[in-house]
C-alpha positions as CSV (number, residue, x, y, z in Angstrom):
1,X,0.0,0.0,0.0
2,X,1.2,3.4,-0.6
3,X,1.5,6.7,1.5
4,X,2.7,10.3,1.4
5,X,3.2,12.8,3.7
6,X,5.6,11.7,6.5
7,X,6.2,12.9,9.6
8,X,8.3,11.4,12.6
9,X,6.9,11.8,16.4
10,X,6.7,9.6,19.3
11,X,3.5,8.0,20.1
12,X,2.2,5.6,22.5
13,X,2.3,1.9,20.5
14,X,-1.8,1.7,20.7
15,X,-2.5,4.5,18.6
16,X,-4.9,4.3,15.6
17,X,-5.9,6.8,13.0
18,X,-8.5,6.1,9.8
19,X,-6.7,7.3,7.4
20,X,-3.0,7.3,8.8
21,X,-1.0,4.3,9.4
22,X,1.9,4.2,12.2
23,X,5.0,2.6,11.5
24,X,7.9,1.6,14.1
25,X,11.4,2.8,13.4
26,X,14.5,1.0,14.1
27,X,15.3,3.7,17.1
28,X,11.8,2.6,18.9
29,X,9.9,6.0,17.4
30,X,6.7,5.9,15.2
31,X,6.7,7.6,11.9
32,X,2.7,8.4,11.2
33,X,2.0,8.3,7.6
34,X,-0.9,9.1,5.3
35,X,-2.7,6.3,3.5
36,X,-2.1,7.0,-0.2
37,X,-5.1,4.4,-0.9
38,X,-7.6,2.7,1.1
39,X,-9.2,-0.8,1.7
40,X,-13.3,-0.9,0.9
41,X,-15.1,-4.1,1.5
42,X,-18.8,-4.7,0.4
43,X,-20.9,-7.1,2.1
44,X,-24.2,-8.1,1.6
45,X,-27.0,-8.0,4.1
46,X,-26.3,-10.8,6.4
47,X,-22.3,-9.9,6.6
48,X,-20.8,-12.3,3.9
49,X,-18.0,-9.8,2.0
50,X,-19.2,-9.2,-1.5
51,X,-16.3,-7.6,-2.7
52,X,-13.1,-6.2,-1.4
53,X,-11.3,-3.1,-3.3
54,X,-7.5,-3.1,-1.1
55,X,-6.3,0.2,-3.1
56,X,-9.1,2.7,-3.3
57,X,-7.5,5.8,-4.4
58,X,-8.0,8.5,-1.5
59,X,-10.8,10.7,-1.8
60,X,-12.4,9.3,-4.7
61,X,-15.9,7.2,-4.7
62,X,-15.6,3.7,-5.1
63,X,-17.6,1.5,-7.2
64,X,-18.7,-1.6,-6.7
65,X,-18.0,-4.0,-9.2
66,X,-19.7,-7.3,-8.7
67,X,-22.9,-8.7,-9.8
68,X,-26.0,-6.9,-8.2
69,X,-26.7,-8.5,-4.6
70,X,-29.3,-10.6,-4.3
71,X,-31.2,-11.5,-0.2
72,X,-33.6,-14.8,-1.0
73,X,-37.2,-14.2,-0.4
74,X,-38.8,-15.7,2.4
75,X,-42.2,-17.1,2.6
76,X,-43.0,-13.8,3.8
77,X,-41.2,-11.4,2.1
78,X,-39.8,-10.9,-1.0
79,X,-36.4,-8.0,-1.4
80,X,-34.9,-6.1,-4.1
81,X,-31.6,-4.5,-3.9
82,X,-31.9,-0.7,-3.2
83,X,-28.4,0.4,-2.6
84,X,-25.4,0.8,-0.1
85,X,-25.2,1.9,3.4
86,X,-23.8,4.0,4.2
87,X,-24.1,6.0,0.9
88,X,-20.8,5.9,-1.6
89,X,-19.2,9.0,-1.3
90,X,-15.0,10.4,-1.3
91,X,-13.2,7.8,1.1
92,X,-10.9,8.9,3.4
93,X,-10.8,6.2,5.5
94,X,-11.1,2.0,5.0
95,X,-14.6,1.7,5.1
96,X,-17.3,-0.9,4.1
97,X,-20.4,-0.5,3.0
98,X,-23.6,-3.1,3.5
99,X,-25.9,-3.7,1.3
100,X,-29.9,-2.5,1.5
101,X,-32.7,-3.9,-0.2
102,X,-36.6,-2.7,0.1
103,X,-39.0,-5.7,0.8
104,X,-42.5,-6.2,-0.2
105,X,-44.8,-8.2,1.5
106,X,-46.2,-11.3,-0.5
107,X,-49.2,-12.7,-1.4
108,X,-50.6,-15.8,-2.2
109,X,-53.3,-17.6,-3.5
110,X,-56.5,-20.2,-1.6
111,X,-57.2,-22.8,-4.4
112,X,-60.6,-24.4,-3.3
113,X,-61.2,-27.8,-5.2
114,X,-64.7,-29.7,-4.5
115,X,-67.7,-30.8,-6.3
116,X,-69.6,-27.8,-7.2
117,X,-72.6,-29.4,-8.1
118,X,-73.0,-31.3,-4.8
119,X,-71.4,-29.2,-2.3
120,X,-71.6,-25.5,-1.2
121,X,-68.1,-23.4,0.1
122,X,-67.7,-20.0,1.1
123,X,-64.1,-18.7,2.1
124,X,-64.1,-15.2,4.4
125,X,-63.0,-13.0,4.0
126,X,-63.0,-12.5,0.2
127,X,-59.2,-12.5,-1.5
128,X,-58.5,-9.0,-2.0
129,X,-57.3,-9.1,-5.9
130,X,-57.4,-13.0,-5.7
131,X,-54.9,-13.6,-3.2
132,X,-54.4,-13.0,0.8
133,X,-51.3,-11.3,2.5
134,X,-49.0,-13.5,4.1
135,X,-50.6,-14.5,7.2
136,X,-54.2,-13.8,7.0
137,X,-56.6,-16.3,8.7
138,X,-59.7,-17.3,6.2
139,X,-62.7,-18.9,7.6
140,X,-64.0,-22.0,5.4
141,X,-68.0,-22.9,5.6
142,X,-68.9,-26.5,3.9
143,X,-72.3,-27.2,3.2
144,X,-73.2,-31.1,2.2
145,X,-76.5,-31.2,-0.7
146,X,-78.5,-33.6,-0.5
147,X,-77.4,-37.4,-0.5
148,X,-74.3,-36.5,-0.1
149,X,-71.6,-37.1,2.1
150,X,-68.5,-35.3,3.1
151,X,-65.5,-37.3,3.5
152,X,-62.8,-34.7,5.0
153,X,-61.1,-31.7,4.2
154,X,-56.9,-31.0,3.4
155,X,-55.2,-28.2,3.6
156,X,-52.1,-28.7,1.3
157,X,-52.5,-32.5,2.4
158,X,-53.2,-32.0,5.9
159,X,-56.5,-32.7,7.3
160,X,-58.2,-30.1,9.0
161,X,-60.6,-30.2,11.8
162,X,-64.1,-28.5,12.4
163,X,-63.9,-25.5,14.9
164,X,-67.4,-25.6,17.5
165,X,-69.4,-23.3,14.8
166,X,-68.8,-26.8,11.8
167,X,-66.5,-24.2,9.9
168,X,-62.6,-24.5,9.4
169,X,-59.9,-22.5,9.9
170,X,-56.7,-21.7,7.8
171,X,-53.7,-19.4,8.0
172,X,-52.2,-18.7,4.6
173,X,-48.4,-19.0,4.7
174,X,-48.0,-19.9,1.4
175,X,-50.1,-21.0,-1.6
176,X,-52.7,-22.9,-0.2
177,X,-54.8,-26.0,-1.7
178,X,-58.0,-27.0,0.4
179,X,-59.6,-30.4,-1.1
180,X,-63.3,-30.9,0.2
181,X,-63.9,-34.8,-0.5
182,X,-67.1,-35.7,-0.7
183,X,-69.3,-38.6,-1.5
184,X,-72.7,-38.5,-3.5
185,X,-75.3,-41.0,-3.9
186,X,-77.0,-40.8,-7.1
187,X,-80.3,-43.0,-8.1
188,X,-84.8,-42.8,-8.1
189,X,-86.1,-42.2,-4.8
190,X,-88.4,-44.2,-5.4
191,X,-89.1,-48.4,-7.0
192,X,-92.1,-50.3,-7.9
193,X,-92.2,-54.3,-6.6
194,X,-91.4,-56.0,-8.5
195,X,-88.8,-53.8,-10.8
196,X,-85.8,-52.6,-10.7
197,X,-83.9,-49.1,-9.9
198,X,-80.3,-48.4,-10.8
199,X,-78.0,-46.1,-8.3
200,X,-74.6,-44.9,-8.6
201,X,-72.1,-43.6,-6.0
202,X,-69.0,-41.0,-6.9
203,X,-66.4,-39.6,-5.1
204,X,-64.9,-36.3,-5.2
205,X,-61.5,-36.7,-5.9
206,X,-62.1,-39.9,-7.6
207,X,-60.6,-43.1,-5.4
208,X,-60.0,-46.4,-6.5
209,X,-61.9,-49.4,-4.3
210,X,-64.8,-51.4,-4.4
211,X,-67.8,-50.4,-2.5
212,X,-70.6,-52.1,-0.4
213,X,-74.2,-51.6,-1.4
214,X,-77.4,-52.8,1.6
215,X,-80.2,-52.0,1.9
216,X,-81.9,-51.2,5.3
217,X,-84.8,-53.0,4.9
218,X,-84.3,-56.5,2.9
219,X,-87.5,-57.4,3.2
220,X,-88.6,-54.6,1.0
221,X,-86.0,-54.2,-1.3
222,X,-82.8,-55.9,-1.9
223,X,-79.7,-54.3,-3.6
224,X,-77.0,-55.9,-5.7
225,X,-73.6,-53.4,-7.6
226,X,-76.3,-50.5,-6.9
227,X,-79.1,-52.5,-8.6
228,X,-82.5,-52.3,-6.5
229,X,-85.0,-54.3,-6.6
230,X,-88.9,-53.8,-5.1
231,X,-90.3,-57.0,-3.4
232,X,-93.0,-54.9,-0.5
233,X,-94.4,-51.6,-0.3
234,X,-92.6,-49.4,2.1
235,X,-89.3,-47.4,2.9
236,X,-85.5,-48.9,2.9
237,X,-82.4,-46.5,3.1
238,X,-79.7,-47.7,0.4
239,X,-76.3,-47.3,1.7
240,X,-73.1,-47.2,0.0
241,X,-69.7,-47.8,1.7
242,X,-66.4,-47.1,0.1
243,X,-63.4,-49.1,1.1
244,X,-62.2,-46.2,3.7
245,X,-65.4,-46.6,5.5
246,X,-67.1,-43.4,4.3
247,X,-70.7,-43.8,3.3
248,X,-73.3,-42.0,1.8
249,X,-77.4,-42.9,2.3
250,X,-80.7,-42.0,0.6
251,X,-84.3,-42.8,1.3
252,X,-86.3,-45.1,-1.3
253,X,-89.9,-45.6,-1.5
254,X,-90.7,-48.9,-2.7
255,X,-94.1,-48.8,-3.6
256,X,-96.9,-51.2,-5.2
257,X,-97.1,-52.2,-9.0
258,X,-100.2,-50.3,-8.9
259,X,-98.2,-47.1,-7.6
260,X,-100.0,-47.0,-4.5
261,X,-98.3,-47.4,-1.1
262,X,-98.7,-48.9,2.2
């Protein structure tokens, strides 16, 4: 490194000056000299050196010289480089200078998947452009239709549970999937003896497995692979299991050939 402007004096051993450097002579005195350059360092937010510049001509502005730095979003937040602190200007001294980004708070959207046609959702509050800020709580109400069953409810593959009021509860913390699986039992509410009715079950999301058709009453109707057949006037429930134990149930009059009931 460089200097100019030398003087000799004595000086106690521990003394340090920013942009002078102290150098022992043979005879024990100290000769105080001016930095002709200085050391800058760069370092990015969290302290790791970026860039070092060991002979920054005195009194001019460094530059940095390095690719722009870059602080990784978190689930929260995401940053963009906004300069240096403390602000470039003439060095005098070694100095270093850390890097400042703005942040912006991000946001993320609730993905609801169920079957529309058999099940009702509302989310509250409603997504304010689509998506919710990082942290927000939304309220999910399920509604079952009509012979139809609900099976559970994920949130990114965890199951969530009902709060007292039947509703769930969700904080978003990232992009956020809720699947409302349901079960629907499709078919006449109503057979003559004698004939035959055809029902169908269906899952929302589809699952592989067999399932288990009975009929409450066998002694007025009898059900085989959702197939029901009338043998006395009066009311059986037809059941469907699926292999995880979830089942779904509707009423069925059976009634006379003559369409009139007991």
């Amino acid at each position: 490194m460089l200097f100019r402007s030398t003087f000799d004096c004595e000086i106690p051993q521990s003394f340090v000056a920013a942009s002078l450097a102290a150098l022992e002579m043979p005879d024990g005195t100290w000769r105080i000299v001016q930095k002709e350059t200085v050391a800058v360092t760069w370092v990015n937010w969290d302290g790791t050196v970026l860039e070092t510049d060991e002979n920054v001509p005195y009194g001019e502005v460094p530059s940095y010289d390095g690719d722009t730095p870059v602080r990784p979003a978190t689930e929260q937040y995401t940053y963009t480089f906004s300069g240096w602190k403390p602000i470039p200007l003439k060095v005098v001294k070694d100095a270093t200078f850390t890097a400042q980004y703005d942040r912006e708070e991000n946001t993320y959207e609730v993905t609801l998947l169920y079957d529309s046609a058999n099940v009702s959702v509302t989310i509250s509050p409603e997504a304010d452009g689509g998506k919710y800020a990082y942290g927000a709580e939304v309220t999910i109400a399920v509604e079952a239709g009509e012979n139809t069953t609900l099976r559970g409810i994920t949130a990114n593959g965890e199951e969530m549970k009902a709060g007292e009021d039947g509703t769930y509860l969700a904080e978003v913390t990232g992009s956020l999937e809720v699947i409302i699986s349901s079960m629907v039992l499709e078919g006449d509410d109503r057979v003559i003896c004698g004939e035959t009715a055809e029902y169908t079950a269906s899952c929302f999301p589809e699952t592989e497995g067999s399932v288990t058709w009975t009929s409450s009453d066998t002694e007025k109707a009898v059900i085989l692979d959702g197939v029901l057949t009338g043998i006395r006037a009066g009311l059986t429930w037809v059941t469907c299991e699926a292999a995880d134990g979830t089942s779904v149930s509707r009423a069925v009059q059976v009634l006379y050939k003559d369409v009139t009931s007991t």
